[in-house]
C-alpha positions as CSV (number, residue, x, y, z in Angstrom):
1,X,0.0,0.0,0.0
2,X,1.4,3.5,-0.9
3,X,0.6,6.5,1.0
4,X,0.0,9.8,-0.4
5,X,1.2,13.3,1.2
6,X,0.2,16.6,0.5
7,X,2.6,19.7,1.2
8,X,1.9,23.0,2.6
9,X,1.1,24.3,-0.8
10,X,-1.3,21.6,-1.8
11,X,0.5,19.6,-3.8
12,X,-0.1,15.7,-3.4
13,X,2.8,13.2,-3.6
14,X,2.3,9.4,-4.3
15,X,4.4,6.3,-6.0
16,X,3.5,5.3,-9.0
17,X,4.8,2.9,-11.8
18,X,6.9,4.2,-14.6
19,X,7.4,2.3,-18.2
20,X,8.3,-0.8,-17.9
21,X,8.4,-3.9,-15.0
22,X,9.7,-3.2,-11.9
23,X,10.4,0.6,-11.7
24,X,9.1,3.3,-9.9
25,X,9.0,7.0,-9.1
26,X,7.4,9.4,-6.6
27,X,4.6,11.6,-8.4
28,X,3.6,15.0,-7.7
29,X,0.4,16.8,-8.2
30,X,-0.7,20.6,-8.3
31,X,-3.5,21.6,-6.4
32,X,-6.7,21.9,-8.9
33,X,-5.6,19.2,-11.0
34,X,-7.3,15.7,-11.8
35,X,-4.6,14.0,-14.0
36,X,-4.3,10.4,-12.3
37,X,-0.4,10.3,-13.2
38,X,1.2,14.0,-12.0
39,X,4.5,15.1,-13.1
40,X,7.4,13.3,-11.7
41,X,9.1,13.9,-9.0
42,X,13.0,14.5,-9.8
43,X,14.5,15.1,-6.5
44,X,14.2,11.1,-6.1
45,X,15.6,8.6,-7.5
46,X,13.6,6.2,-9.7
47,X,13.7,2.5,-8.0
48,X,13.5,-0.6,-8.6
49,X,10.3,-1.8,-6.2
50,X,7.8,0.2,-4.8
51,X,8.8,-0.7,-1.4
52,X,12.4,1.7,-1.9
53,X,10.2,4.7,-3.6
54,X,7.7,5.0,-1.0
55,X,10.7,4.7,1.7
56,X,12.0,7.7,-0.1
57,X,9.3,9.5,-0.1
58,X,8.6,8.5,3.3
59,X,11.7,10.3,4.6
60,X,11.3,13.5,2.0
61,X,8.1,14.1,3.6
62,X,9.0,13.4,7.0
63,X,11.9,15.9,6.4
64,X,9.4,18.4,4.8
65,X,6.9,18.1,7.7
66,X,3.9,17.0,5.0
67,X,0.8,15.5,5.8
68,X,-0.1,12.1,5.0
69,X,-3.5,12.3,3.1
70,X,-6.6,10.6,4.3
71,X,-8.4,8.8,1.2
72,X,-11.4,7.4,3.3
């Protein structure tokens, strides 16, 4: 399960799969829009399982005091 974060601006961050098996890369959203991919995120490193790229964005938001979005 990924978890998806929002930042101070409204911008949401989640994992999502790139092109191709087995890679991944943390996504960012603006506020406003509905696109279901986002824009990738470059600060982080694309990885290999989805386990490493929501680790990373784990710790960037953790670091970036964001708030873990409640999709219930």
């Amino acid at each position: 399960m990924t978890i998806e974060y929002i930042d101070y601006r409204g911008w949401r961050y989640k994992v999502k799969s790139g092109i191709g098996c087995n890679i991944f890369k943390e996504r960012c959203l603006k506020p406003g829009k509905e696109c279901s991919s986002g824009k990738g995120f470059t600060v982080l490193p694309w990885r290999n399982s989805i386990e490493e790229a929501q680790a990373d964005l784990d710790e960037y938001a953790h670091k970036h005091k964001m708030t873990v979005v409640d999709i219930t």
